[in-house]
C-alpha positions as CSV (number, residue, x, y, z in Angstrom):
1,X,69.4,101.6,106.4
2,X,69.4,102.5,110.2
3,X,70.2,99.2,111.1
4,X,73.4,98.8,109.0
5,X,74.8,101.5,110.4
6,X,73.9,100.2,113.9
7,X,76.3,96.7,113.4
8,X,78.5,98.4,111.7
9,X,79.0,100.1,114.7
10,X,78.9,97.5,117.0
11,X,81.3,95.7,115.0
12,X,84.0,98.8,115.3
13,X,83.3,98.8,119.1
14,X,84.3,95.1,119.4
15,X,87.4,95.6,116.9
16,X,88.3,98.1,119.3
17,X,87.4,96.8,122.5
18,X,89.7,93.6,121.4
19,X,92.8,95.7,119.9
20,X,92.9,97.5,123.6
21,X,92.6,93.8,125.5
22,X,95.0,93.0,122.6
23,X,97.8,96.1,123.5
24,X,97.6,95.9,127.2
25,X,97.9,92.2,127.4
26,X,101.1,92.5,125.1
27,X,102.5,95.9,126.2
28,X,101.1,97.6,129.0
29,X,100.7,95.5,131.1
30,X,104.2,94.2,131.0
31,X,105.7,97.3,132.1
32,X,105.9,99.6,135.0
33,X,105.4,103.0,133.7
34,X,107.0,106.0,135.4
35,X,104.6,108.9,133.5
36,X,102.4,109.2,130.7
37,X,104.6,110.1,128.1
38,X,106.6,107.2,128.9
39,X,103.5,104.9,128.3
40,X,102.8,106.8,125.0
41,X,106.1,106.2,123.8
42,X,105.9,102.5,124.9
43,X,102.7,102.3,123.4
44,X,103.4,103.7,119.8
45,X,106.7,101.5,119.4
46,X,105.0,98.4,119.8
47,X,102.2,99.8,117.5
48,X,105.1,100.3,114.9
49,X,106.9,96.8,115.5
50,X,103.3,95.6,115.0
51,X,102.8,97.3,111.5
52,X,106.2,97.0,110.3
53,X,108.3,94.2,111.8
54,X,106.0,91.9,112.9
55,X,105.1,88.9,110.6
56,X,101.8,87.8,110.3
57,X,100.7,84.3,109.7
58,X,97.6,85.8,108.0
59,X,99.5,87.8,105.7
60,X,102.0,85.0,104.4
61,X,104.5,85.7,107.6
62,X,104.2,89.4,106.1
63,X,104.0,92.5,108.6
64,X,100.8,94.7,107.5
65,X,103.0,97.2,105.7
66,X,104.9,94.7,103.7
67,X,101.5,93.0,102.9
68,X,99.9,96.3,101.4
69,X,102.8,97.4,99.9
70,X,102.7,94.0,98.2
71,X,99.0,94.2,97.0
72,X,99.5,97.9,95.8
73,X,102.3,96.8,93.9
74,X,100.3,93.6,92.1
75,X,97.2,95.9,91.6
76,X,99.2,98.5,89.6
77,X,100.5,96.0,87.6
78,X,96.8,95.0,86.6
């Protein structure tokens, strides 16, 4: 039982470790910031386009939102 909980963890370490290589390849990095808040700001508008304006080839060219919103809406109707 250990052990599950062990690569589970690993596993949300590496999600992790690839959604910050992920963020700073497409955002930070792109940008020269003048302070910290600025960065923050920077940081949660892309995270927003992300989830809600950007389509996802995974997700039938769907943004995350737009996806879930879909699947809640088919599993009500079930």
């Amino acid at each position: 039982m250990n052990n599950a909980v062990i690569y589970n963890n690993r596993l949300c370490k590496k999600i992790i470790l690839m959604t910050t290589l992920w963020l700073k390849l497409k955002e930070i990095n792109r940008y020269s910031y003048y302070s910290i808040k600025e960065l923050k700001l920077s940081v949660f508008e892309y995270i927003h386009f992300y989830n809600f304006n950007r389509p996802h080839s995974a997700n039938n060219l769907l943004s995350p939102v737009q996806f879930e919103m879909l699947f809640c809406f088919f599993c009500l109707l079930y």
